[in-house]
C-alpha positions in Angstrom: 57.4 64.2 73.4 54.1 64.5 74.9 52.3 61.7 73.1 55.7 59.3 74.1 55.0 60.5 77.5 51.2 60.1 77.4 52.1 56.8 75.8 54.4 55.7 78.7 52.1 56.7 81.6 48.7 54.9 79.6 50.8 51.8 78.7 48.6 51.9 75.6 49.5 50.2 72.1 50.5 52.3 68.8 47.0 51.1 67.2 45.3 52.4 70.4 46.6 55.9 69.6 46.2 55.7 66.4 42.4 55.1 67.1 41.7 57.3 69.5 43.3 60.0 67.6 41.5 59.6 64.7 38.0 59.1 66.5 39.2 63.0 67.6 39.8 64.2 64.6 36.9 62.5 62.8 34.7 64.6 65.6 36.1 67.7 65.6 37.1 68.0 61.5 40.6 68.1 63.5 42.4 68.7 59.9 45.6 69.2 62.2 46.1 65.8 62.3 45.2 65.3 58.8 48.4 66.9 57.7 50.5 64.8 61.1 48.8 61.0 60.5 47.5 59.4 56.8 45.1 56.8 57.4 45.3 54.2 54.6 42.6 51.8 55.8 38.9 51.9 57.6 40.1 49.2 60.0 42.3 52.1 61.5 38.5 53.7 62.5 36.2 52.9 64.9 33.5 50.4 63.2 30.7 53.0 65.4 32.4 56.0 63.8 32.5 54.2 60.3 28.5 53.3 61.0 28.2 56.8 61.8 29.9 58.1 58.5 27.9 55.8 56.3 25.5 57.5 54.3 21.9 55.7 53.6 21.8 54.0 50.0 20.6 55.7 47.2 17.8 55.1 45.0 18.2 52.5 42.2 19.1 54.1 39.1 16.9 53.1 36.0 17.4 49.5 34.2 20.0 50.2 31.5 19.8 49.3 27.4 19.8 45.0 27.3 22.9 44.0 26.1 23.3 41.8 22.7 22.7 38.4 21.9 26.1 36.6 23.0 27.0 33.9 20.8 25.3 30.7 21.3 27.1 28.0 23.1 29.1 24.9 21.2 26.1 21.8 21.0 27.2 19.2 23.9 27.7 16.0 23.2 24.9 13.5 22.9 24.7 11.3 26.2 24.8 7.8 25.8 21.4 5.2 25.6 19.6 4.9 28.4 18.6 1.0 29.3 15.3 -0.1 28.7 12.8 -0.6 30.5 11.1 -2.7 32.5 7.9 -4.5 30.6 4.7 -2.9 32.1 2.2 -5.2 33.9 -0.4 -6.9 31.0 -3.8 -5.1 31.1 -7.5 -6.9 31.8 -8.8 -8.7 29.5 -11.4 -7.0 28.0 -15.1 -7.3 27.3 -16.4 -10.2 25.0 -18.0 -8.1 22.3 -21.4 -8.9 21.3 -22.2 -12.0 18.2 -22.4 -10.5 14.7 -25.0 -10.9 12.6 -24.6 -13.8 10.0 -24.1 -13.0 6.0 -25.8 -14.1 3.6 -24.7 -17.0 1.9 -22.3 -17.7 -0.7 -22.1 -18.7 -4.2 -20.3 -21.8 -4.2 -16.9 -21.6 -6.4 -17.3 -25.3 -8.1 -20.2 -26.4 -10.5 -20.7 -29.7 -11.1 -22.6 -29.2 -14.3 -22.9 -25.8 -16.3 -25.9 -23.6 -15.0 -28.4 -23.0 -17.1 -27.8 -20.0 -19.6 -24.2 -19.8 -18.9 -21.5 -20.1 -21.6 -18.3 -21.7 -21.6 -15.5 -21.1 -24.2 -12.2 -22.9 -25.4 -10.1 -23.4 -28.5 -9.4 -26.2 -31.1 -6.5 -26.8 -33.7 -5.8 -29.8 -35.9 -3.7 -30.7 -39.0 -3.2 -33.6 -41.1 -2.4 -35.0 -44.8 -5.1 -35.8 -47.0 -4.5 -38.2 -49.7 -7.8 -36.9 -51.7 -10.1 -33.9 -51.7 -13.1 -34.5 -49.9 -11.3 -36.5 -47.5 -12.2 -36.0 -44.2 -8.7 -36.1 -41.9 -7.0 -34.5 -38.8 -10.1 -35.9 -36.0 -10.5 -33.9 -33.0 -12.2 -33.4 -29.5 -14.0 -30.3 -28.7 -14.2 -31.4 -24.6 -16.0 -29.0 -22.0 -14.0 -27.8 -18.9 -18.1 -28.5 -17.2 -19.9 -30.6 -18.8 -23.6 -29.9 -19.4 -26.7 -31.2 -17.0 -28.0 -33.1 -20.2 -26.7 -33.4 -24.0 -27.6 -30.7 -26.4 -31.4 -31.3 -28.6 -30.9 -30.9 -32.3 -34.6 -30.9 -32.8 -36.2 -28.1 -34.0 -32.5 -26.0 -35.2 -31.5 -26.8 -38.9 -28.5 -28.9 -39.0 -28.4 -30.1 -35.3 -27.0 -28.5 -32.3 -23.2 -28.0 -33.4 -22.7 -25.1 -36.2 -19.5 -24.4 -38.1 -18.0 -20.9 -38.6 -15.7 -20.7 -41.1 -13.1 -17.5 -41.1 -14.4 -14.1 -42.3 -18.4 -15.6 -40.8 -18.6 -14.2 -37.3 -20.6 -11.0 -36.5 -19.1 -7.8 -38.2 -16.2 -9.5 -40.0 -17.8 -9.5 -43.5 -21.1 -8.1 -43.8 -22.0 -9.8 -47.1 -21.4 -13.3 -45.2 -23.7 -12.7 -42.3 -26.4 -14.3 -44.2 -24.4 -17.9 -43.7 -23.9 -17.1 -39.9 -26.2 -19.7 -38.3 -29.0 -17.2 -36.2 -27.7 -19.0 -32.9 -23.8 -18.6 -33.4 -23.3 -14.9 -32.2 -20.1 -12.9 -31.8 -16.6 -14.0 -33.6 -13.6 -16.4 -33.3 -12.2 -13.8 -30.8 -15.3 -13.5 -29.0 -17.4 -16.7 -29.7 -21.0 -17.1 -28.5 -23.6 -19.5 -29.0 -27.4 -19.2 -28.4 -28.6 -21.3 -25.4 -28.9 -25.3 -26.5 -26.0 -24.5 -29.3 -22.5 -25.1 -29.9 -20.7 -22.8 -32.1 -17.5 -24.0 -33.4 -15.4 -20.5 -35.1 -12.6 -21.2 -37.5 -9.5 -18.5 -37.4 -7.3 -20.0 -39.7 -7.9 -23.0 -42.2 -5.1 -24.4 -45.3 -7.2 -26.4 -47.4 -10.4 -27.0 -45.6 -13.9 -27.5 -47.1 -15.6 -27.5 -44.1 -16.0 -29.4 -40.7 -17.6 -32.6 -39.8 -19.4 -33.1 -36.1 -18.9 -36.5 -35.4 -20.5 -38.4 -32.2 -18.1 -38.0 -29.5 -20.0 -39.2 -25.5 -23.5 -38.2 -27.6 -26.7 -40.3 -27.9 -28.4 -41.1 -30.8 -32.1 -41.3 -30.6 -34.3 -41.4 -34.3 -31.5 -41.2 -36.4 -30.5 -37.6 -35.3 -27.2 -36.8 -33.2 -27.0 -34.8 -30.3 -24.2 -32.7 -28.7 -22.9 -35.0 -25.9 -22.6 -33.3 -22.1 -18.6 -33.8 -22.4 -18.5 -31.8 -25.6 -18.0 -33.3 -29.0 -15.3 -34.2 -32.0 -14.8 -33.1 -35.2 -13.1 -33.9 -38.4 -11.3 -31.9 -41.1 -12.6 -32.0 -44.9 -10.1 -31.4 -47.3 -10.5 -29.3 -50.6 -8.0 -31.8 -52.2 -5.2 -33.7 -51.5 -2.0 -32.3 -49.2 -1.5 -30.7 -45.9 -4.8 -29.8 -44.0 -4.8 -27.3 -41.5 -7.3 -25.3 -39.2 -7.8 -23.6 -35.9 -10.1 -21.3 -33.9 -12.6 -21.4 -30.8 -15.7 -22.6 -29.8 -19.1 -21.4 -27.4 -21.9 -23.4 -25.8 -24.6 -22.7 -23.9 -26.4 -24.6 -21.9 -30.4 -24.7 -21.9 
């Protein structure tokens, strides 16, 4: 009855009460009205008296244990192309760099004629019928892919410039036939060579053949005694007797 009254004579709000009252009992530990009024909230207390009630903050407590790993996160999905860009702006020109010093000069990959020393190489082949032995058949040209400066001397080498090979003659083929090898046909009929100032003819494979007969193909003839031509030369077959004639091989010469 004596708060209604207070109340009445004040012309103060519930809350106001409520307030004050608790201000009172917050000062004075007034547990009295702890056991009349419950105050549920802080906004029923003065924010000074809730300033005044607040205790200072304590110190921070130690860094707990890291926790584990989570998971790692789903992959995102790729972004699209970016656009290209713009060209950049051309850079200076720069310096002229300095003239080189000239190389020496060249071999030259034609020859007109064959140089001196040098050998060139080829094959030959014939066949034909004799109607005798001794006949001689199946003519052929022995030409030179370069032809010589000048035609080949005979002078001075027993039985001309041009030497025939037969099979089983060449260098290491039949040791008891070296002795018939001419001194200036060297290597075989898969490796012909001649001797500078020579032609070498090498037979492979011969079907009734007595020998080989240099005949004057683009040659001169000076004293009786015929020379190799600078194109290259012929020969003919000889047959052993009468019937198919056949013979191949390869040929050297050098020039001088």
């Amino acid at each position: 009855m004596m708060f209604q009254a207070l109340r009445k004579r004040m012309h103060v709000s519930p809350a106001t009460v409520i307030a004050s009252l608790a201000l009172v009992f917050a000062m004075s530990g007034g547990a009295f009205a702890a056991g009349r009024y419950l105050i549920t909230s802080t906004k029923q207390i003065s924010p000074k008296v809730l300033k005044s009630l607040t205790g200072k903050n304590g110190a921070p407590g130690a860094a707990g244990p890291a926790g584990a790993t989570g998971p790692a996160g789903a992959t995102g999905p790729t972004g699209s192309q970016g656009l290209p860009g713009a060209p950049g702006p051309e850079g200076k020109e720069g310096h002229e760099g300095k003239a080189g010093k000239n190389g020496t000069n060249g071999t030259t990959g034609f020859t007109k004629t064959l140089p001196e020393g040098q050998t060139e190489t080829g094959v030959w082949a014939g066949n034909a019928l004799a109607k005798e032995a001794f006949e001689a058949v199946a003519w052929g040209a022995l030409s030179f892919p370069i032809p010589l400066s000048e035609s080949l001397d005979p002078n001075g080498t027993p039985n001309g410039a041009a030497k025939y090979i037969g099979p089983g003659e060449g260098e290491g083929e039949q040791k008891e036939a070296k002795n018939l090898i001419p001194s200036a046909c060297k290597g075989t009929v898969e490796n012909p060579g001649a001797a500078p100032g020579h032609l070498c003819i090498f037979a492979k494979e011969v079907e009734n053949v007595q020998g080989v007969e240099i005949v004057d193909v683009g040659r001169k003839v000076e004293g009786g005694t015929e020379e190799v031509g600078t194109t290259g030369d012929g020969y003919f077959l000889v047959s052993k007797e009468a019937g198919t004639v056949i013979a191949n091989g390869t040929w050297a010469v050098t020039a001088e």
